[in-house]
N, C-alpha and C positions, 0 to 999 in steps of 0.2 A: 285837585288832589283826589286821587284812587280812594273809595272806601273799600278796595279787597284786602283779604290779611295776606292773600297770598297770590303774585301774579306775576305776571313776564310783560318788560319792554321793549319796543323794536324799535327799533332807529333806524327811520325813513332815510336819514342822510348817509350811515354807515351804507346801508343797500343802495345808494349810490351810486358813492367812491366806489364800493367794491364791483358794481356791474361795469363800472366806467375803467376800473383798472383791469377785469377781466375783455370787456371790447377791445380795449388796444394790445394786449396779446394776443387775442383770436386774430385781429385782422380783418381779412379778408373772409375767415371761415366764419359761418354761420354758429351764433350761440344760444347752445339749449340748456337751461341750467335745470339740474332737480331740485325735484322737490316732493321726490318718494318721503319714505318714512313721517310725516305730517308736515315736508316740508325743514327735514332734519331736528323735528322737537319744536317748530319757531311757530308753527300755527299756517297749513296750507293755504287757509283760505285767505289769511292776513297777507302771507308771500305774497299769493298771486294778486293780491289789491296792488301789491307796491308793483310786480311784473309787469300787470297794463303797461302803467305811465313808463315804463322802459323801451323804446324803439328799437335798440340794439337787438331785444331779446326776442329773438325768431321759433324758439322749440322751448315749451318745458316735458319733461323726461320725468317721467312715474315708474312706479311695479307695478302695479295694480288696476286692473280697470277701475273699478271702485274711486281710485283716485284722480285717475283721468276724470268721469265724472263730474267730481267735486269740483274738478280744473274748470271744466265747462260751466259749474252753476255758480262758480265765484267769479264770471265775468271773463275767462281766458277764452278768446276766440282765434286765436290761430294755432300751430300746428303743435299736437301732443304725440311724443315718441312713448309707447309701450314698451319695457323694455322685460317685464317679467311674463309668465304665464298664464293662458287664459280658459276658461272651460269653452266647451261649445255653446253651453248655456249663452254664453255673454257675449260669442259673435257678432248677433245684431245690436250690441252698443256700440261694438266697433263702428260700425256705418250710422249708428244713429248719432253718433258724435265724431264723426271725423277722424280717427284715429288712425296711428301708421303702427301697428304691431310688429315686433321683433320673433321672427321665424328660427325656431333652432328646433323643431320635431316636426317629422313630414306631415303626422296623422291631423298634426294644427294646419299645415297649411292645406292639406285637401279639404278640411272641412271650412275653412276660409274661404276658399275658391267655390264650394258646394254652394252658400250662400250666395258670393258675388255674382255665380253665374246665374241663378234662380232672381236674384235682384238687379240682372244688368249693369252692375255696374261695378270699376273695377274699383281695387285697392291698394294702397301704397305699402307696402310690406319691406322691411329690414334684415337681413339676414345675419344671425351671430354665429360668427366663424371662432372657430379652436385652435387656441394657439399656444396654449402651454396652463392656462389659469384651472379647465379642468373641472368648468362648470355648466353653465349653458352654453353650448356653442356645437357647430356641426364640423366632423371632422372631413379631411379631404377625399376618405371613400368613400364618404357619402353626399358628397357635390352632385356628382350623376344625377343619382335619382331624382335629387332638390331641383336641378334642371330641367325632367322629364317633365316633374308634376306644374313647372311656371307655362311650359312650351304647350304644355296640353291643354290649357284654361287661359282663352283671352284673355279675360278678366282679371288675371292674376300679375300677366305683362312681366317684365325683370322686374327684379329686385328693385326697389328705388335705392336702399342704400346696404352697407355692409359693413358689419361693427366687429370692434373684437374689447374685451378688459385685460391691462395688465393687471398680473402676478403679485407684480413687488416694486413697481415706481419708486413707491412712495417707502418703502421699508429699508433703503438703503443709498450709499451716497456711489453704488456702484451697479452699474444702469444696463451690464452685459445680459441679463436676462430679456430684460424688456429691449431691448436690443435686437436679438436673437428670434422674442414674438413680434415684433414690426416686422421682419424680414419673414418670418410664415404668414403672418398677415399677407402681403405684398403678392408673394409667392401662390395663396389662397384665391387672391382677388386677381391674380394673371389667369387660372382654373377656371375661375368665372368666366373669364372675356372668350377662356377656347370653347366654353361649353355653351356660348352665347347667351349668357344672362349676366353680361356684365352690370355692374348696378355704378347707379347716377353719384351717388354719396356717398363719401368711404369718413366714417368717423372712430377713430378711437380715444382721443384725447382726453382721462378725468383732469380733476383738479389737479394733482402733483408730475403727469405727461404735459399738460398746455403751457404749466409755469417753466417749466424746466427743457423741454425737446419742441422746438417751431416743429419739426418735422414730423410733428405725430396729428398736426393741426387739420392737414387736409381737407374735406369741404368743412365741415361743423367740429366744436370743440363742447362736450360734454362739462362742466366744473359742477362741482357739490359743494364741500364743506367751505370751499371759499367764497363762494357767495355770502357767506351768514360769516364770513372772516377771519377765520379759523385756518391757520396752515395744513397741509393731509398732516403732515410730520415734522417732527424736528428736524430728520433725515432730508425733507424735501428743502426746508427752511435752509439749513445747511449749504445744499447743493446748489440753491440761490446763489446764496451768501459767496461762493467758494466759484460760481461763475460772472460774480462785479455787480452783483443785483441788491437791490438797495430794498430793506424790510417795511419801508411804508404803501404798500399795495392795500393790504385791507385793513379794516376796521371790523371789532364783534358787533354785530346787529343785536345778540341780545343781552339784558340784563335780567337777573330773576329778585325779585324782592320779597320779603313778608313783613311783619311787625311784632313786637314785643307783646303779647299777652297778657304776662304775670313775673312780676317780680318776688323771685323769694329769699330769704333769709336763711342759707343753712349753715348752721352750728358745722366745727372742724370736727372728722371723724365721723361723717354721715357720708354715707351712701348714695349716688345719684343713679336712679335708671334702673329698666332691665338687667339681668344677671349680676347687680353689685359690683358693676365693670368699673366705679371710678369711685374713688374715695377722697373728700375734702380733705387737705392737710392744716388750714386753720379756716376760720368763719370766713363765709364765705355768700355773694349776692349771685341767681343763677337766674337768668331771664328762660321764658319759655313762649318758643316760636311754634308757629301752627304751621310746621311743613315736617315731611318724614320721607321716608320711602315708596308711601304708593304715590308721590308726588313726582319721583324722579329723582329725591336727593337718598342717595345711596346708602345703606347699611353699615358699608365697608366704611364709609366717613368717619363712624364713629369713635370717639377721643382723639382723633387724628385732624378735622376740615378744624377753620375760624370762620365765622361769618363778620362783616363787619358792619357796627354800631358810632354811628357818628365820625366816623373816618380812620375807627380804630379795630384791632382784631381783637373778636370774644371768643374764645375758644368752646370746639364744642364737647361737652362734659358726659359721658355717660350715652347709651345706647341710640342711634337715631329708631326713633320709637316708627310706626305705621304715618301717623299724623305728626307725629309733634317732635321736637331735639330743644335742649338743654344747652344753655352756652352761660359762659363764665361772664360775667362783667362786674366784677371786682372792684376793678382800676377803672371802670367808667362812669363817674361818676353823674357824665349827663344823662344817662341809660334812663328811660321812662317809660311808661306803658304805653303803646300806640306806636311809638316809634318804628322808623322803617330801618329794617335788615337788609342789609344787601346778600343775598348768597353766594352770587353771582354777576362781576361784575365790578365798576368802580367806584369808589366811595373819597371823596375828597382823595390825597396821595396814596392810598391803597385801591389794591385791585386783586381780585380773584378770578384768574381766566379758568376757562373750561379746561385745557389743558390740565391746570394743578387738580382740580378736582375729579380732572380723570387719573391722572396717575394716583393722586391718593384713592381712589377705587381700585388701583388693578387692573385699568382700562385704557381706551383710547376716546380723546374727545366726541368723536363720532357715536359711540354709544349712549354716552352722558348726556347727550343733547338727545335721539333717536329714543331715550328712556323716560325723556319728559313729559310727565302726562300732559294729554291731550284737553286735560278738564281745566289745567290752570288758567284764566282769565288772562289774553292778552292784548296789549293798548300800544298802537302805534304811537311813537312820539317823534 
């Protein structure tokens, strides 16, 4: 038994199913799963413990050098995709860890190649092409030059691969957009092959393109939130659903827990919390959990989320405070000190997915999780 008040579980077997139901959609494409943002809230270095023992898994996909890093010292030894921006400073971690960085500004890739040439040896670099999303990516008048500058530095050799991110996959059950980017994509990567840098690897596939479009699969398929089990959207779930696809593919990897602190007694007609937000209507029993907002459980929750106590929902009373939230347990009458809270998660016949906790935020599950701090204690199970 856990003595933290407050922690996250991960279930080794959910990370699984869910890598095993993502292999057999990829196929034959290579899969690199992320684990930017700390590994989506779940604890990077944890991920990547479960990633080893996975043979499927050929690439994990960060932003951040910093995180690649981390990839390296928690035991990932083969290939890390960069996919965000890097200074010059941090060049040489590229080659000091193997790293395949994503090229979308020219001034990145000459000084990439300054180095490679000065250190003999070449690099595996990715090129992000623009196709409607209108974020990092290179658009088609400026292939040329990205050309000139590969052709001029041995070391630099083509592209090894060439990526693009849809738009809006995942935001609708009508797919004419991303549609429309696959075909500039395509059209971008024909540009390549006249300008002689065709590149090895064409990947565009997240999570809501690999479930939904084979055809976006091409060498490697990128997935995120569904590794950790989580659908991108109801939209994508939908689209499943509405192409004969059956909704047992994943499972949540995580659970978040705490415990009961202090039982207190408050008289009808008293005030709970910050701002005087919630008013008892008769006497009434309020438990008091040692989680809040700088934890990751959201502000916006409050008088709206339930946690659940012994398989039941306690509703949460009054302000979620910094550290601490207020829940009702009334009607529970096994409610004790010590006892474990689920926040997140299931509890005998109930369950609290991320999803519901994110729309009671005003959010998307991808936040909720990406806003979990990094300090909670977490224990593979």
């Amino acid at each position: 038994m856990t003595t933290y008040l407050n922690w996250i579980e991960l279930s080794e077997t959910a990370f699984k199913t869910n890598i095993k139901s993502l292999g057999k959609i990829a196929g034959k494409s290579k899969l690199s799963i992320c684990v930017k943002a700390n590994a989506y809230g779940h604890g990077l270095k944890e991920i990547v413990s479960l990633a080893v023992k996975e043979d499927s898994i050929e690439y994990l996909t960060v932003h951040s050098i910093t995180e690649a890093v981390q990839c390296r010292e928690s035991g990932w030894s083969k290939s890390i995709l960069l996919f965000g921006p890097f200074l010059e400073e941090e060049i040489p971690l590229i080659f000091e860890h193997n790293l395949e960085p994503t090229i979308f500004e020219l001034d990145s890739l000459f000084q990439l190649g300054k180095l490679a040439k000065k250190q003999t040896t070449s690099v595996k670099t990715h090129l992000k092409l623009e196709t409607g999303t209108n974020r990092q990516g290179i658009t088609e008048n400026q292939l040329a030059e990205f050309a000139e500058a590969y052709k001029s530095n041995e070391f630099l050799k083509s592209p090894y691969g060439a990526s693009m991110h849809f738009a809006n996959v995942e935001d609708t059950v009508n797919h004419e957009f991303a549609d429309q980017q696959l075909e500039s994509f395509l059209q971008l990567c024909a540009k390549l092959k006249e300008l002689k840098i065709a590149p090895t690897a064409l990947h565009t596939a997240s999570s809501a393109a690999m479930i939904l479009f084979e055809k976006t699969h091409f060498d490697m398929v990128r997935p995120g939130i569904s590794v950790y089990g989580s659908w991108p959207s109801k939209e994508t779930k939908l689209s499943y659903e509405l192409g004969g696809g059956k909704n047992n593919l994943f499972q949540p990897v995580l659970t978040w827990k705490s415990r009961i602190t202090q039982i207190k007694d408050v008289l009808a007609n008293s005030f709970i919390g910050y701002g005087c937000s919630f008013k008892t209507s008769t006497d009434s029993k309020i438990a008091i959990v040692p989680v809040g907002y700088a934890d990751g459980y959201s502000r916006t929750l409050s008088n709206t989320a339930y946690v659940l106590i012994g398989g039941k929902r306690a509703p949460v009373r009054g302000r979620v405070c910094m550290n601490l939230i207020m829940v009702e347990i009334t009607n529970i009458e096994t409610a004790k000190i010590g006892q474990t809270v689920t926040l997140l998660g299931r509890d005998k016949d109930e369950d609290i997915s991320a999803e519901q906790l994110a729309s009671w935020s005003g959010t998307i599950n991808y936040e909720f999780f990406a806003r979990l701090s990094p300090n909670i204690p977490k224990i593979i199970v």
